[in-house]
N, C-alpha and C positions, 0 to 999 in steps of 0.2 A: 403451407408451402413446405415441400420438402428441402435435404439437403442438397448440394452441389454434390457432395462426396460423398463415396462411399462408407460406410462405419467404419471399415479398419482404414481407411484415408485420413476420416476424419480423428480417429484415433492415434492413428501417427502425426497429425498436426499439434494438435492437443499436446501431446505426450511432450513434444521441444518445446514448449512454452516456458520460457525460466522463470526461477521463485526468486532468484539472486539479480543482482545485477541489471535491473531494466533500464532503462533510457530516464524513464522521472525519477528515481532514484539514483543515479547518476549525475543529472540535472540537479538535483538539491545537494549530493555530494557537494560534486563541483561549484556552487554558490556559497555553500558553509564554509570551505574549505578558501577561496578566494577573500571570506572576510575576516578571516583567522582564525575559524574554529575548528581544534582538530573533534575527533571522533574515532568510534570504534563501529564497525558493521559487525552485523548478525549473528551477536553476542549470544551464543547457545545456555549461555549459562542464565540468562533470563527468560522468564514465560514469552512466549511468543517469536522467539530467535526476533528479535527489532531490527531493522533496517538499518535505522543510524544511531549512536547513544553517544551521548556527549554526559562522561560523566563529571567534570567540571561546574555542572550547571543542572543534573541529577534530571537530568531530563532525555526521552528516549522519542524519536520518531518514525512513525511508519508510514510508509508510499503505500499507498494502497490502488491495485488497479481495480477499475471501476466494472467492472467483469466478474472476475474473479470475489471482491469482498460485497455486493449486490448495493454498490451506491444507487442512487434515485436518480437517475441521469442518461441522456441516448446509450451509453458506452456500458451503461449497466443492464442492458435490454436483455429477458434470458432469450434465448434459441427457440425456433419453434416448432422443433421437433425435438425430441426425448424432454420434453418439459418436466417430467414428474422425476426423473434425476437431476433433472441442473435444479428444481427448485428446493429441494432434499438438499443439494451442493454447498448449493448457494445460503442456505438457512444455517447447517452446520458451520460455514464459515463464518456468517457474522456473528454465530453466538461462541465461538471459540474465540470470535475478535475482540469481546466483547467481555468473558471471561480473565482472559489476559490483562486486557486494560484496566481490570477491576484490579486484579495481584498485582501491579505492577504499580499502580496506583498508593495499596497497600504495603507496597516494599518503600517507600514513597518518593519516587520518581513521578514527573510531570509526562504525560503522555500527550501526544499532538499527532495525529490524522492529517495526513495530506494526500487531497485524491488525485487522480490520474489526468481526471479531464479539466483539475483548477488552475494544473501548470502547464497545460498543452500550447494552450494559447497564449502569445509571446507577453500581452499587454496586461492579461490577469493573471498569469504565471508570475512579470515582474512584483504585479501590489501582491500574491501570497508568501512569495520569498519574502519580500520587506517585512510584511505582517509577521512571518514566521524569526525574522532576528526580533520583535517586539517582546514575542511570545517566550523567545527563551532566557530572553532578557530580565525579566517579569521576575 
């Protein structure tokens, strides 16, 4: 099956996809942030710029979309055209994810993974937020 769009179409879609700021990262913002935890976003001075860091509780979070970091899930499906770039893409991402997590780990902050499609849904979105005050509680 080919694309709907054309490559530089598809390449200008692509291209606005923001790395900052998305809607689940936001969403977990807005829930830490409602239960009294403050936080710092995308702290360039540690491996992986993180999402959210609560350094309080030495522990750092990343939203990860299910796309983009190649979760095992419909939302992480690759494209099925230019497959031999999105799979190169997709590889390089999670071993950079993966790397990070290791140093970070090493600097010894707590790291925790929240994927895109756990909080989409209002009623598992609620038990991973709760699960995640458990986690930083820990």
């Amino acid at each position: 099956m080919s694309d709907i769009f054309s490559q530089t179409k598809r390449s200008d879609i692509m291209s606005k996809i923001s790395s900052k700021d998305t809607k689940p990262e936001i969403l977990v913002r807005k829930f830490l942030f409602s239960k009294g935890f403050r936080y710092r976003i995308n702290v360039k001075t540690l491996p992986g710029k993180p999402d959210i860091v609560l350094p309080k509780y030495k522990t750092i979070i990343f939203v990860n979309g299910c796309f983009w970091h190649g979760h095992n899930c419909k939302k992480g499906k690759l494209p099925s055209s230019n497959t031999d770039f999105w799979k190169e893409k997709i590889s390089n991402n999670k071993s950079r994810d993966a790397k990070n997590s290791d140093l970070l780990v090493k600097l010894g902050w707590k790291v925790i993974i929240i994927w895109q499609c756990e909080i989409s849904k209002i009623d598992n979105g609620t038990k991973i937020l709760n699960k995640l005050l458990e986690d930083i509680k820990q």
